[in-house]
C-alpha positions as CSV (number, residue, x, y, z in Angstrom):
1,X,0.0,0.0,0.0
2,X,0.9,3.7,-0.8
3,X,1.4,5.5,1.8
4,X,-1.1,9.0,1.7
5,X,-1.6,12.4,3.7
6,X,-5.1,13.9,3.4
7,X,-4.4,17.4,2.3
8,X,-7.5,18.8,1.4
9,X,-11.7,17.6,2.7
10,X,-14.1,20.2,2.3
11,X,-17.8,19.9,2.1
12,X,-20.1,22.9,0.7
13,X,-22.7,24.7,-0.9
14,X,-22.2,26.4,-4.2
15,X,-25.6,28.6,-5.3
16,X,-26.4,28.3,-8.8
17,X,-27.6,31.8,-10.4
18,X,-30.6,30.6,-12.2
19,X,-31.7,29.2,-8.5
20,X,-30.8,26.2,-6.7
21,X,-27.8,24.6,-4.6
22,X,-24.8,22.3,-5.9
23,X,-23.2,20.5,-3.1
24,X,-19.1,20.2,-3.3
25,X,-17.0,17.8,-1.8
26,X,-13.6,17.5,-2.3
27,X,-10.8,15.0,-0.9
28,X,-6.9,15.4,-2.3
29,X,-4.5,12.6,-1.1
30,X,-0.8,13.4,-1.5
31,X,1.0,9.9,-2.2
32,X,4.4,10.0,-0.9
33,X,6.9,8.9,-2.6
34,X,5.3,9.7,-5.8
35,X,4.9,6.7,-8.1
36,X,6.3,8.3,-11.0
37,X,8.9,11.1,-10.8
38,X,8.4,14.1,-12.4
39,X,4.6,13.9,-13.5
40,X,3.1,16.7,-10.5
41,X,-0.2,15.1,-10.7
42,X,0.8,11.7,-10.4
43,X,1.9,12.4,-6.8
44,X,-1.6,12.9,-5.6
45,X,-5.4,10.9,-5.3
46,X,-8.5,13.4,-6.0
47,X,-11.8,12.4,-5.6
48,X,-13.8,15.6,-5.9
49,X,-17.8,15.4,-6.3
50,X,-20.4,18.3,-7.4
51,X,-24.2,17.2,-7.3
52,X,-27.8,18.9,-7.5
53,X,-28.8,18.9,-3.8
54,X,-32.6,17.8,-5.0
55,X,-31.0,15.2,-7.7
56,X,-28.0,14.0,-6.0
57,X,-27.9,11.8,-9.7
58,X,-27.2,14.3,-11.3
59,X,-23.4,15.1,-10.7
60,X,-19.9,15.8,-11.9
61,X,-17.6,13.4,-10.6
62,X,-13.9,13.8,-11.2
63,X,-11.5,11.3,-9.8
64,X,-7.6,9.9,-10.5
65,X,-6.7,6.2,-9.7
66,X,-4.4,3.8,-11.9
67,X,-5.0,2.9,-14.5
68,X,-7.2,5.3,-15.9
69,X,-5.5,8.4,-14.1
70,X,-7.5,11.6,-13.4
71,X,-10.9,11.6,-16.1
72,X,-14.5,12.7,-15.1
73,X,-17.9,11.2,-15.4
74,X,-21.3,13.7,-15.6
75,X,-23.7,11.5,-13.9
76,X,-23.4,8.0,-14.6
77,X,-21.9,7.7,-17.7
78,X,-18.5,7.0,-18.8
79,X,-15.0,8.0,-17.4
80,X,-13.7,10.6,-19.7
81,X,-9.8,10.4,-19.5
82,X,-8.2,14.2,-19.4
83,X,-4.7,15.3,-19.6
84,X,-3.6,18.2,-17.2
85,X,0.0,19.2,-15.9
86,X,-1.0,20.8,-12.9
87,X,-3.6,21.2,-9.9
88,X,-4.2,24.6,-10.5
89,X,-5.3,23.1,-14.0
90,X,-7.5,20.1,-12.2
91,X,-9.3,22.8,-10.2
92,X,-10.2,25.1,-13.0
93,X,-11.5,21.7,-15.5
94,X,-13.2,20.5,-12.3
95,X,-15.0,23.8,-12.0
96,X,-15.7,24.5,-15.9
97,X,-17.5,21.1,-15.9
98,X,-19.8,22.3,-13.2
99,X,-20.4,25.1,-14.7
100,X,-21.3,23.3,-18.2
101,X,-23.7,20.6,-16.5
102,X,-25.7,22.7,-13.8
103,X,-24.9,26.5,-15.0
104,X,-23.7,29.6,-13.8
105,X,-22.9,30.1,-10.2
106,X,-22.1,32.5,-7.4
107,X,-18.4,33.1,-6.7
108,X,-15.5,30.7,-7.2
109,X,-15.6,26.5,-6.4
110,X,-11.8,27.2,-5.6
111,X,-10.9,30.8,-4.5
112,X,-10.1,29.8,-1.0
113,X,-8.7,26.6,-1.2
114,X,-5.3,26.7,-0.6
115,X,-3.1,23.6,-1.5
């Protein structure tokens, strides 16, 4: 087994402009050492989640695990591989595709999270 740090768990609401609530929770495991040198994403485990508060099926899901690596899934259909370099770029994707499946919303998924 890898050993892994916890170095991110939050749980909250994001309002959606049009009306309505998103619930976010994100987990980020550092893996120590890193299984690959050299890749910065490969040194850590997301599992980050963003669903419809009345419709809890209907959800962005973004996740990394071998051998798949970090891909997404809107609701439950199919893991969508995606190639990013960094986490500033995992955040931003993870955010877009919230934005895409439930709409606009108020302020920032990441603009206090601080990794």
């Amino acid at each position: 087994m890898v050993p892994s740090s916890c170095i991110l768990n939050i749980k909250r609401p994001i309002l959606l402009r049009a009306d309505g609530l998103v619930v976010v929770v994100m987990d980020l495991f550092e893996i120590t050492p890193a299984p690959r040198p050299g890749l910065f994403l490969e040194r850590y485990r997301l599992s980050w989640i963003a669903f419809d508060q009345d419709n809890p099926d209907r959800r962005v899901l973004m996740d990394s695990h071998p051998p798949i690596g970090i891909h997404y899934h809107l609701d439950d259909g199919a893991q969508v591989p995606v190639e990013l370099k960094t986490l500033d770029q995992a955040l931003l994707f993870f955010e877009q595709k919230v934005i895409e499946h439930f709409g606009e919303i108020e302020g920032r998924i990441y603009e206090d999270l601080h990794v």
